[in-house]
N, C-alpha and C positions, 0 to 999 in steps of 0.2 A: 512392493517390498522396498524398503526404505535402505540407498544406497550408502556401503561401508564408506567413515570417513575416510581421505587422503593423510596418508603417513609420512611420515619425512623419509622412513625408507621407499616407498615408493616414489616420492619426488628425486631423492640420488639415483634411484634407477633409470627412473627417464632420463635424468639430467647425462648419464655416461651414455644411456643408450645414443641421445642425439650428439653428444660428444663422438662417440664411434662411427658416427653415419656421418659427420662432418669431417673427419681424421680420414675416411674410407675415400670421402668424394676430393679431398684433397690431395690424397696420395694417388688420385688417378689421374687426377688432373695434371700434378707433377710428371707422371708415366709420360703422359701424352705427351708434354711439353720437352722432353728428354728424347722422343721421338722427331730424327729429322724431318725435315718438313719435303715434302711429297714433290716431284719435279713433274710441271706440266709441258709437256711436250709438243708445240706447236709444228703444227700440218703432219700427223703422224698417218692421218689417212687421208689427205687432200681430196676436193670436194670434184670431182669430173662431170667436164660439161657433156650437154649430151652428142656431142663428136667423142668423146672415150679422150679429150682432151685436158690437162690438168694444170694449175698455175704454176709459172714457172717460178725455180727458187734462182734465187742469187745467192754465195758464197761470196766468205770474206777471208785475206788471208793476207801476208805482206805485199802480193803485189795484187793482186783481186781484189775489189775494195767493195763495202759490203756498200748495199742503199743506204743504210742509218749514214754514214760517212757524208750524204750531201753529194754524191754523185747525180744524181736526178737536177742537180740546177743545173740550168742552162744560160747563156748568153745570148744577149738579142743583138742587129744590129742590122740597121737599113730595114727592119721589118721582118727578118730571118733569124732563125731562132738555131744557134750555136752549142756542142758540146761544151759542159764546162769543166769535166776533168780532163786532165792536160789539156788545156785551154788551149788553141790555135794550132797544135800537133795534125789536126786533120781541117784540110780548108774549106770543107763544103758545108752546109747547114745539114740539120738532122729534122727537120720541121715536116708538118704534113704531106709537102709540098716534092720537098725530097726525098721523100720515104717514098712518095705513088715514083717517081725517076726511076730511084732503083728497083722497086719492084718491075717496073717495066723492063731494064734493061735484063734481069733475071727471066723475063720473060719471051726475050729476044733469045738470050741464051741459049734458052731451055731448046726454041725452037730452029735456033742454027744448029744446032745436036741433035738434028732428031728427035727430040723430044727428050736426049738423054739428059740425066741430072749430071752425067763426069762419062770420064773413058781409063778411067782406072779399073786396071783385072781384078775387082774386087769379088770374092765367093762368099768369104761368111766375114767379114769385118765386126770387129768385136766395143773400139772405139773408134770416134771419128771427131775432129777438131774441123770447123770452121771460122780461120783465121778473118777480122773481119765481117760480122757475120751480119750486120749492116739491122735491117726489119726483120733479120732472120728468117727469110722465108727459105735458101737454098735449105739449113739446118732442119729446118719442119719438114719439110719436103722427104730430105734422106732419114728423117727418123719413119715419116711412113713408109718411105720402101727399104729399109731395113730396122723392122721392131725390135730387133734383137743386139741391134747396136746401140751402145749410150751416143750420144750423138751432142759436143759441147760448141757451141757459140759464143766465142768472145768479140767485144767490141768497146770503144771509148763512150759512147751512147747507149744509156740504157733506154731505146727504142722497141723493144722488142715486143710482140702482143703477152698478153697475161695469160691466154689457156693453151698449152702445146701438147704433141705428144708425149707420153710419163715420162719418155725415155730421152727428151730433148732437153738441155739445162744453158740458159746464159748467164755468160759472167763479165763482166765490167773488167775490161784487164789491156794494156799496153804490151801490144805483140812484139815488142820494139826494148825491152827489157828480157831479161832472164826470166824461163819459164819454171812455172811451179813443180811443173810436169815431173815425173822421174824417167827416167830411158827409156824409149821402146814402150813409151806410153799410149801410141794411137798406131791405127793398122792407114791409117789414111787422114794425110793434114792438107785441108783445102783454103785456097785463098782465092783471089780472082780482084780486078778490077782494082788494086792498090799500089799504081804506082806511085800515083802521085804525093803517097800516104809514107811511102817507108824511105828512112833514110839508109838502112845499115842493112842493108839484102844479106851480104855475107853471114853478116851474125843470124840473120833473119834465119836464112835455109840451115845454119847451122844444128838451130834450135828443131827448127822443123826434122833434121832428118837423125837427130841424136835417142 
């Protein structure tokens, strides 16, 4: 069967039909584009090692200073490797070298106490600050014998391991200034081992016991 010729109304029809399909895809496209764009939310379910361990975050705030900031550089000298925010405020090195020191001496601790991590009447502590928190091993430590505590470690080094318990958090922060904190913010603030570190104790405890 010998097919009808093409009509010029059939040609206008096409021609609006694919007018309307381009008008269609362009007003959708508009749609979308008027639509905000979608917020990806980093570490929403952070990845746990298999200790039920998870990486730890760092906060940033006026006096907490986040990592992007350049905290992570450090200072060398005589072959020892130095904090480098508030540069000279603490005088010992933070290097491999010193990190196994304190861990030892935390291990002398432990063991002059019996074994205990503190001698605070602690029953259900709900937060816990350790001022100092050095390799943060005291802070890991008390987040495994109490899971149910948020458990925060500040230090001028951020030395601390990458996977803790979920409920263990450090922060990059000068104990030596005004805290972030608001009142009656910790059921127990532990320091240990910084004398030689703190200039202004009064203000120090001040802060500690507000």
């Amino acid at each position: 069967m010998a097919e009808e010729p093409t009509t010029s109304a059939d040609l206008e029809e096409s021609s609006n039909t694919q007018h309307q399909a381009a008008t269609s895809t362009s007003a959708a496209a508009a749609a979308q584009d008027d639509q905000p764009a979608q917020q990806i939310e980093l570490n929403d379910d952070p990845e746990h090692s298999e200790h039920g361990y998870e990486s730890a975050s760092v906060a940033s705030s006026n006096v907490s200073t986040s990592l992007a900031s350049g905290v992570r550089d450090y200072d060398f000298e005589n072959r020892r490797r130095y904090h480098k925010y508030k540069e000279g405020q603490y005088h010992f090195p933070n290097d491999d070298v010193e990190q196994e020191r304190e861990d030892m001496k935390h291990a002398m601790v432990v063991h002059l106490c019996s074994g205990k991590l503190h001698s605070a009447p602690l029953e259900n502590p709900q937060k816990i600050l350790d001022v100092g928190t050095g390799t943060g091993i005291w802070a890991i430590d008390m987040g495994d014998e109490y899971p149910e505590a948020d458990v925060i470690g500040t230090d001028l080094s951020p030395i601390q391991p990458d996977f803790v318990p979920p409920n263990v958090q450090f922060f990059v922060d000068d104990a030596e200034v005004e805290w972030v904190y608001p009142d009656n913010s910790f059921d127990y603030v532990h320091l240990r081992n910084m004398a030689p570190s703190i200039k202004k104790w009064p203000e120090l405890f001040a802060e500690a016991y507000r």
